[in-house]
Backbone as CSV, one residue per row, in Angstrom:
resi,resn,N_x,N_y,N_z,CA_x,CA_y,CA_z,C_x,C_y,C_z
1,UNK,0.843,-1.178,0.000,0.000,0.000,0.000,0.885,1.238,0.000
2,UNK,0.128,1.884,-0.819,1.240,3.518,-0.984,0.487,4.144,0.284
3,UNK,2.015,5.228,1.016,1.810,5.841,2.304,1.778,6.790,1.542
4,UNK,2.857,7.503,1.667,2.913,8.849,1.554,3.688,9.129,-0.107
5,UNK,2.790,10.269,-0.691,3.559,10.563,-1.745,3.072,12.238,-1.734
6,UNK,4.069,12.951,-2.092,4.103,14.502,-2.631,3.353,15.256,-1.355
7,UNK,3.416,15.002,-0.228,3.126,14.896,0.790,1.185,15.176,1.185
8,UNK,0.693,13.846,-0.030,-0.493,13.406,0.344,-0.351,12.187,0.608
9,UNK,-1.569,11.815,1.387,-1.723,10.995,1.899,-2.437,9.595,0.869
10,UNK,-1.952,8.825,0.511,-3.021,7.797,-0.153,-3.741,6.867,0.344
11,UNK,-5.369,7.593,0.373,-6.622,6.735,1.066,-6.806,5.435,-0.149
12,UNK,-6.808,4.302,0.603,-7.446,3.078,-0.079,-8.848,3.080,0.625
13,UNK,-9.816,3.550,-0.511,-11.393,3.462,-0.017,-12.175,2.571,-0.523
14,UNK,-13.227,1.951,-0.301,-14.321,1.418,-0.871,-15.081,1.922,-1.007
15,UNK,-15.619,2.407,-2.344,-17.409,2.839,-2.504,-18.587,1.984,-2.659
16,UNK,-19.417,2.176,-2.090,-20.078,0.858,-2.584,-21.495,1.722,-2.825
17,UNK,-21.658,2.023,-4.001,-22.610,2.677,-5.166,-23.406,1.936,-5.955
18,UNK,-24.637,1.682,-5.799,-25.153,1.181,-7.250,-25.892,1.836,-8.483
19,UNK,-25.075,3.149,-8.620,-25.535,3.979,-9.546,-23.796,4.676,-10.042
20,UNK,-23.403,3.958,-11.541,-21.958,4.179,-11.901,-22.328,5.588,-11.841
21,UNK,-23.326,5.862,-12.308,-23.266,7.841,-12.916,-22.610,8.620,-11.156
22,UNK,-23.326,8.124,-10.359,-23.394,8.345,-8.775,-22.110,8.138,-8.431
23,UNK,-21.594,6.917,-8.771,-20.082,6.662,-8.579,-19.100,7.595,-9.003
24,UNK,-18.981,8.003,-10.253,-18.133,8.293,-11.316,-18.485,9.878,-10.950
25,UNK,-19.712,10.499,-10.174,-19.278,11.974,-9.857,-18.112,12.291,-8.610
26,UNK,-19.186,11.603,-7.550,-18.578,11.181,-6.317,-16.885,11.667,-5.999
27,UNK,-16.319,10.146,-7.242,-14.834,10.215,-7.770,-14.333,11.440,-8.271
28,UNK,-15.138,11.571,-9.362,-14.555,13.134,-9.964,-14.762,14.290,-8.993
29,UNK,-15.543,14.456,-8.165,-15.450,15.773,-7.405,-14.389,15.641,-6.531
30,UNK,-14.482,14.472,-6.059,-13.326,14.150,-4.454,-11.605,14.758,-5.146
31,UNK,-12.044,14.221,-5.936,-10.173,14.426,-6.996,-10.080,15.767,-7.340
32,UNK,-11.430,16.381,-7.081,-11.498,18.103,-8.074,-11.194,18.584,-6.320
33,UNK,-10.887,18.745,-5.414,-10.976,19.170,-4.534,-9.595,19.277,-3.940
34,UNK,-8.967,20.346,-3.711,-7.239,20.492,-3.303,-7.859,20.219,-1.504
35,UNK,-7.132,18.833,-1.283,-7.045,18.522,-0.075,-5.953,17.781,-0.035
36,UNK,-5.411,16.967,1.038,-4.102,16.248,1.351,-4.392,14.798,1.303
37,UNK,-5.063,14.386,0.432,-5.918,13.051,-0.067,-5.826,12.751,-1.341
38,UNK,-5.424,11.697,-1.782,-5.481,10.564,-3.047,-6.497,9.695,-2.832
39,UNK,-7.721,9.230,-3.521,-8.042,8.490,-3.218,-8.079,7.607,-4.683
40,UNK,-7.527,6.043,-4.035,-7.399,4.863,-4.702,-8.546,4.247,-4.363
41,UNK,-9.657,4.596,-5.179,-11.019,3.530,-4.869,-11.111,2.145,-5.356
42,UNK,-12.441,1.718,-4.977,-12.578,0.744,-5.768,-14.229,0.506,-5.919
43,UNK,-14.871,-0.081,-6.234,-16.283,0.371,-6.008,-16.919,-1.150,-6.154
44,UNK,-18.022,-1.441,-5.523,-19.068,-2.757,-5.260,-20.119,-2.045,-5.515
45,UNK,-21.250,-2.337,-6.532,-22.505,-1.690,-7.302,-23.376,-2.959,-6.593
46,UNK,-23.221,-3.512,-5.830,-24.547,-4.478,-5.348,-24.057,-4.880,-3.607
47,UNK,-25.393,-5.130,-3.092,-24.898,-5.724,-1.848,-24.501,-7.164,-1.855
48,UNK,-25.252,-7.465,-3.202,-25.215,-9.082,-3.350,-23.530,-9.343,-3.670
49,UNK,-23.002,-8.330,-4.445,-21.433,-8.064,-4.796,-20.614,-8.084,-3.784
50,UNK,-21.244,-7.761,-3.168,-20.097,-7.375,-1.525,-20.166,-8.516,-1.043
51,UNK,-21.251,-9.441,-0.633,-21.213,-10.942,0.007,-20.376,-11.589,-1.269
52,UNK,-20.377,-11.368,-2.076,-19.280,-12.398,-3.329,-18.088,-12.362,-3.501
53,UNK,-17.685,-10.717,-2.754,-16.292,-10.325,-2.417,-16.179,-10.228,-1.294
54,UNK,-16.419,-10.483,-0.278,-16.467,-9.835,1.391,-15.282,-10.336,1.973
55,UNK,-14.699,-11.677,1.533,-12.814,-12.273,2.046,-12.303,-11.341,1.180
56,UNK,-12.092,-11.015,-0.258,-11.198,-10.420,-1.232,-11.351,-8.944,-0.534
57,UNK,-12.779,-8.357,0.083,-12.824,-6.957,0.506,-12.254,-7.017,1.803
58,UNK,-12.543,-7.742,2.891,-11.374,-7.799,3.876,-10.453,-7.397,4.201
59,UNK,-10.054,-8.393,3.018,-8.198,-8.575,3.045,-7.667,-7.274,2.216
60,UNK,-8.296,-6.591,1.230,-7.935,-5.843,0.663,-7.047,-4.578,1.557
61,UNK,-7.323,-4.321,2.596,-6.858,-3.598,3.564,-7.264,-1.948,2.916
62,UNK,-8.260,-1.572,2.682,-9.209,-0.231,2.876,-8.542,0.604,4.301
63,UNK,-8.812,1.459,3.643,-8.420,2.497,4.234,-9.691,3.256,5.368
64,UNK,-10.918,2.961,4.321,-12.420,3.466,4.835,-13.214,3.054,3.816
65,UNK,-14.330,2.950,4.106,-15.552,2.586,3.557,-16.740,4.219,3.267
66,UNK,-17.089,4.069,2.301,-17.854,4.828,1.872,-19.222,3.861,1.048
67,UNK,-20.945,3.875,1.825,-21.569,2.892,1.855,-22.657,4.040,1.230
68,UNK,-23.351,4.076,0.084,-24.647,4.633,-0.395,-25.544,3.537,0.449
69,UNK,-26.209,4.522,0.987,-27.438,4.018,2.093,-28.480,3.293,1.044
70,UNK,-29.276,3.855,0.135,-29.699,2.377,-0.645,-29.068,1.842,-1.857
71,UNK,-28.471,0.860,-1.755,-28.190,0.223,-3.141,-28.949,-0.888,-3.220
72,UNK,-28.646,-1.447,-4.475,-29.636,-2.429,-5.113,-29.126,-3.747,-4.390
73,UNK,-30.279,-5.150,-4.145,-29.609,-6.118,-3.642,-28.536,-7.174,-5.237
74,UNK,-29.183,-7.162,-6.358,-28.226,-7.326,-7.429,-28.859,-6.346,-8.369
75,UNK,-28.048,-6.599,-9.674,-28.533,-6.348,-10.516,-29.827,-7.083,-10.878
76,UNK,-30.732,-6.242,-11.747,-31.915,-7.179,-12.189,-31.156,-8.370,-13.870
77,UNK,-31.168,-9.294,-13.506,-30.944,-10.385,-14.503,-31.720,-11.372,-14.119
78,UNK,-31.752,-12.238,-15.251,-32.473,-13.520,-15.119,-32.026,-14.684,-14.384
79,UNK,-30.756,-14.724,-13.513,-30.093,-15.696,-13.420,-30.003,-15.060,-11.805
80,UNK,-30.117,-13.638,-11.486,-30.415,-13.237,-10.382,-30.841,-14.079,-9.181
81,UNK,-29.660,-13.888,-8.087,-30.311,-14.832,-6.725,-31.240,-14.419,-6.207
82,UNK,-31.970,-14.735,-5.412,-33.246,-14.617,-4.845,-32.743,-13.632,-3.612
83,UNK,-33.498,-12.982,-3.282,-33.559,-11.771,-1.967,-33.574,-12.593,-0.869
84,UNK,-33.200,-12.619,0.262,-32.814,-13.453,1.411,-34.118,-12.520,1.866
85,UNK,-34.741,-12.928,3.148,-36.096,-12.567,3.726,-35.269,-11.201,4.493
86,UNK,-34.525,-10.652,5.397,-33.721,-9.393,5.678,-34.246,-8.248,4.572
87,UNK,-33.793,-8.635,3.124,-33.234,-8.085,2.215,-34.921,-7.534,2.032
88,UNK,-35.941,-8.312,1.920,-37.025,-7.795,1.419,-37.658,-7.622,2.748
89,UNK,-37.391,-7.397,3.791,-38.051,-6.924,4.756,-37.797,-5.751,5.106
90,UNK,-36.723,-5.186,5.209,-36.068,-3.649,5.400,-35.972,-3.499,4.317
91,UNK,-35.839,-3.614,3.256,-36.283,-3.006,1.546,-34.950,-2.084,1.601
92,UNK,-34.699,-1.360,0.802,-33.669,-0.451,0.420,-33.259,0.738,1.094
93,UNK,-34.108,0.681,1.966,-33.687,1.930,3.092,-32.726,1.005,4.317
94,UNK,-32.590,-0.248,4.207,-31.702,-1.079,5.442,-30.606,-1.332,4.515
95,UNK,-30.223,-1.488,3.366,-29.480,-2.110,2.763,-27.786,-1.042,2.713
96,UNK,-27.956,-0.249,3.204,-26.175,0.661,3.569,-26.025,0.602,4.978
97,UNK,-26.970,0.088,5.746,-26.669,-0.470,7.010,-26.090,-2.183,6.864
98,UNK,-26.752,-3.095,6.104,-26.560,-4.511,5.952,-25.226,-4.638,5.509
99,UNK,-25.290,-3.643,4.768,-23.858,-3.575,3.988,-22.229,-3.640,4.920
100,UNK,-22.584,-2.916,5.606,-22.334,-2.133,6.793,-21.804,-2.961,7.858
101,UNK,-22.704,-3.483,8.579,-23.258,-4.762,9.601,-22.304,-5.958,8.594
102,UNK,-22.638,-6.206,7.417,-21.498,-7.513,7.162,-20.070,-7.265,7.067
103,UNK,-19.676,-6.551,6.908,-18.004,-5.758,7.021,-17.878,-5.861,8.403
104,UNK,-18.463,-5.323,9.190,-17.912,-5.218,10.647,-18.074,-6.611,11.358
105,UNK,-19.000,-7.660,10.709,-19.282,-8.920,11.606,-18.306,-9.729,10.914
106,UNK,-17.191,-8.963,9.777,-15.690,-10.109,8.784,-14.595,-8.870,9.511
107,UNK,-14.705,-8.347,10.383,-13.547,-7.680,10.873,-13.219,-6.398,10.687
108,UNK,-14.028,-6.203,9.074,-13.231,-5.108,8.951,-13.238,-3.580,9.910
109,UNK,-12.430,-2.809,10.298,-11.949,-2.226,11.346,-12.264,-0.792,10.677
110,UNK,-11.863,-0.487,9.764,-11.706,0.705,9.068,-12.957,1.440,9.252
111,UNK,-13.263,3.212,9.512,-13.706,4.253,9.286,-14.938,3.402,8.192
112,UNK,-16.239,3.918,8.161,-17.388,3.930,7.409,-18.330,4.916,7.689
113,UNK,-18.487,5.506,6.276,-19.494,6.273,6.096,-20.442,5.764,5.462
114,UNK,-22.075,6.156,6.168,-23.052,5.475,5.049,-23.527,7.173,4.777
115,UNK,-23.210,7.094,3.198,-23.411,8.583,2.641,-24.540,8.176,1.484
116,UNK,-25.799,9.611,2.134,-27.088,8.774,1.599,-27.987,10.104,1.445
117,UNK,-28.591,9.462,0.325,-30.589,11.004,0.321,-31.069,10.477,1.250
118,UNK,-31.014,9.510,2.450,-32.037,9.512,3.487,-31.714,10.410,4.573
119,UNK,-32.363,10.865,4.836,-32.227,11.831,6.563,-31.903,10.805,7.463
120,UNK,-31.420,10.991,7.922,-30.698,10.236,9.216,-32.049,9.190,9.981
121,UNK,-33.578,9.918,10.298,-34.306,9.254,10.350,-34.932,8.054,9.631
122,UNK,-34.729,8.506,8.466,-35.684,7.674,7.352,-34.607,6.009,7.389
123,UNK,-33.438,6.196,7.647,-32.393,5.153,7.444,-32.844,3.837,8.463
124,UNK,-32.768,2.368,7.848,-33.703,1.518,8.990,-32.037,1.010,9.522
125,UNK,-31.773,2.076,10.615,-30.868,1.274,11.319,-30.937,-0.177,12.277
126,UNK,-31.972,-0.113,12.745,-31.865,-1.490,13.561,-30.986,-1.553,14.277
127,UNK,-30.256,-2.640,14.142,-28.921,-2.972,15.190,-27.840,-2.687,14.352
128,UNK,-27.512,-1.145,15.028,-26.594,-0.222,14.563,-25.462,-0.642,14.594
129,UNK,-24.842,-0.882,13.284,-23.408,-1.803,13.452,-21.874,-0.640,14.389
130,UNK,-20.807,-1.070,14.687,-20.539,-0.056,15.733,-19.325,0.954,14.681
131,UNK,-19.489,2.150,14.955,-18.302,3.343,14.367,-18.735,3.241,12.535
132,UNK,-20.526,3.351,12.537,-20.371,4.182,11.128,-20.993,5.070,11.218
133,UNK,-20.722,6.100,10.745,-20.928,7.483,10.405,-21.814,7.850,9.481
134,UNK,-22.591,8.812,9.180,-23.297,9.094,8.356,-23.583,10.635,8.208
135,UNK,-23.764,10.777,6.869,-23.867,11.764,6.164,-25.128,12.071,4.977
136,UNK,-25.410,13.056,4.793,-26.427,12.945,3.994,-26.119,13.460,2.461
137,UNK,-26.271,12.934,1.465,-25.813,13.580,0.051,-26.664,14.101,0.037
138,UNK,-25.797,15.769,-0.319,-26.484,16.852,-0.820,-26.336,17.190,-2.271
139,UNK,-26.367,18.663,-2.505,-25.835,19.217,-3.960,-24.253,19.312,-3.678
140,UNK,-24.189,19.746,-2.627,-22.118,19.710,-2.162,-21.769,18.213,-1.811
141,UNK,-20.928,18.218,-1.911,-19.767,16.958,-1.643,-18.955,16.938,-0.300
142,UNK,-18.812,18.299,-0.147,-17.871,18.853,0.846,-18.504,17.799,2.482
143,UNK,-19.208,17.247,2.795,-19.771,16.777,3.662,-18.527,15.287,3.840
144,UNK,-18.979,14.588,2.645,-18.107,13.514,2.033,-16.592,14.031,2.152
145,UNK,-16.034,14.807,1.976,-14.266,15.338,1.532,-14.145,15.945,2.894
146,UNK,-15.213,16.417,3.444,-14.063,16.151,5.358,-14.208,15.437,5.905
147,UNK,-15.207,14.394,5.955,-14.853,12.759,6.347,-13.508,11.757,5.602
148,UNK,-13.398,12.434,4.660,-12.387,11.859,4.337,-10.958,12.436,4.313
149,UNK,-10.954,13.348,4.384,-9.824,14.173,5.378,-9.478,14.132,6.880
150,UNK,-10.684,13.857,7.464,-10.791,13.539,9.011,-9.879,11.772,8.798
151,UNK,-10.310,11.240,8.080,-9.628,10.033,8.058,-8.338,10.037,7.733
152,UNK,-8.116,10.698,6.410,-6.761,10.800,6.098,-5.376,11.301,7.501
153,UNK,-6.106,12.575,8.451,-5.723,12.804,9.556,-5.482,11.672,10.662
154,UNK,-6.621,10.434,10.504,-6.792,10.034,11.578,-7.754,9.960,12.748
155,UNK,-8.651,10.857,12.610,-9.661,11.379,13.244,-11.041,10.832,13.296
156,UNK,-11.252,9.719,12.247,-12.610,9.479,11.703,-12.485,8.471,12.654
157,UNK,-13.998,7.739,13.220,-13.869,7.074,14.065,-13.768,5.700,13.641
158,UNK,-12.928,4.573,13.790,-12.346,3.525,14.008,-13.222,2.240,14.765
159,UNK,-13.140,1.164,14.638,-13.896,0.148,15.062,-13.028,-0.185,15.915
């Protein structure tokens, strides 16, 4: 993993987006923004994606997690697995928490944000997995780019 270069810091993040257009701004603004941050993403467009990678995401050693509060459980295809009873019971307002909740119940340790159009209320937390953070997407970004500066510092809170 790259530490330090040109004296930024290089964040290894996860996005986990299921909207590329959503993804691909996200990226481009964070990079349009003079802060002391690189970020080396990588991105999971399904929750069903994340249980298919969840050892490979692990081990990957992330820096922080960045979780869109609803994403899709797969893509719609014909070959599509079936919704586990969770999945269609909290519907898409639980699913950047589930997301969430399975990372922290495989270890992973790292800073998470669930960055989302839900108000903090509307989000079906349940059994609030422990040290994620949340934010609400607005028209600014800037919400997102000091959580991730707070991390790059050190500051973001830790599992």
């Amino acid at each position: 993993m790259r530490v330090i270069r040109d004296k930024k810091r290089v964040l290894r993040v996860l996005l986990i987006e299921d909207d590329p257009d959503q993804a691909e701004l996200i990226i481009e603004e964070v990079r349009k923004v003079p802060a002391r941050i690189d970020w080396d993403q990588d991105v999971v467009e399904t929750e069903y994606e994340l249980l298919e990678r969840r050892t490979k995401v692990l081990a990957a050693g992330y820096d922080a997690c960045v979780i869109d509060g609803m994403i899709q459980w797969t893509h719609n295809r014909p070959d599509a697995p079936p919704r586990p009873d969770e999945v269609r019971e909290e519907g898409l307002a639980g699913a950047g928490i589930r997301c969430a909740r399975s990372l922290r119940d495989g270890g992973f340790r790292s800073p998470i944000l669930l960055y989302t159009v839900l108000r903090d209320e509307e989000v079906k937390w349940g059994d609030r997995p422990p040290q994620v953070e949340y934010a609400e997407k607005t028209d600014s970004i800037e919400p997102l780019v000091e959580w991730l500066r707070a991390v790059g510092r050190g500051e973001a809170r830790r599992r």
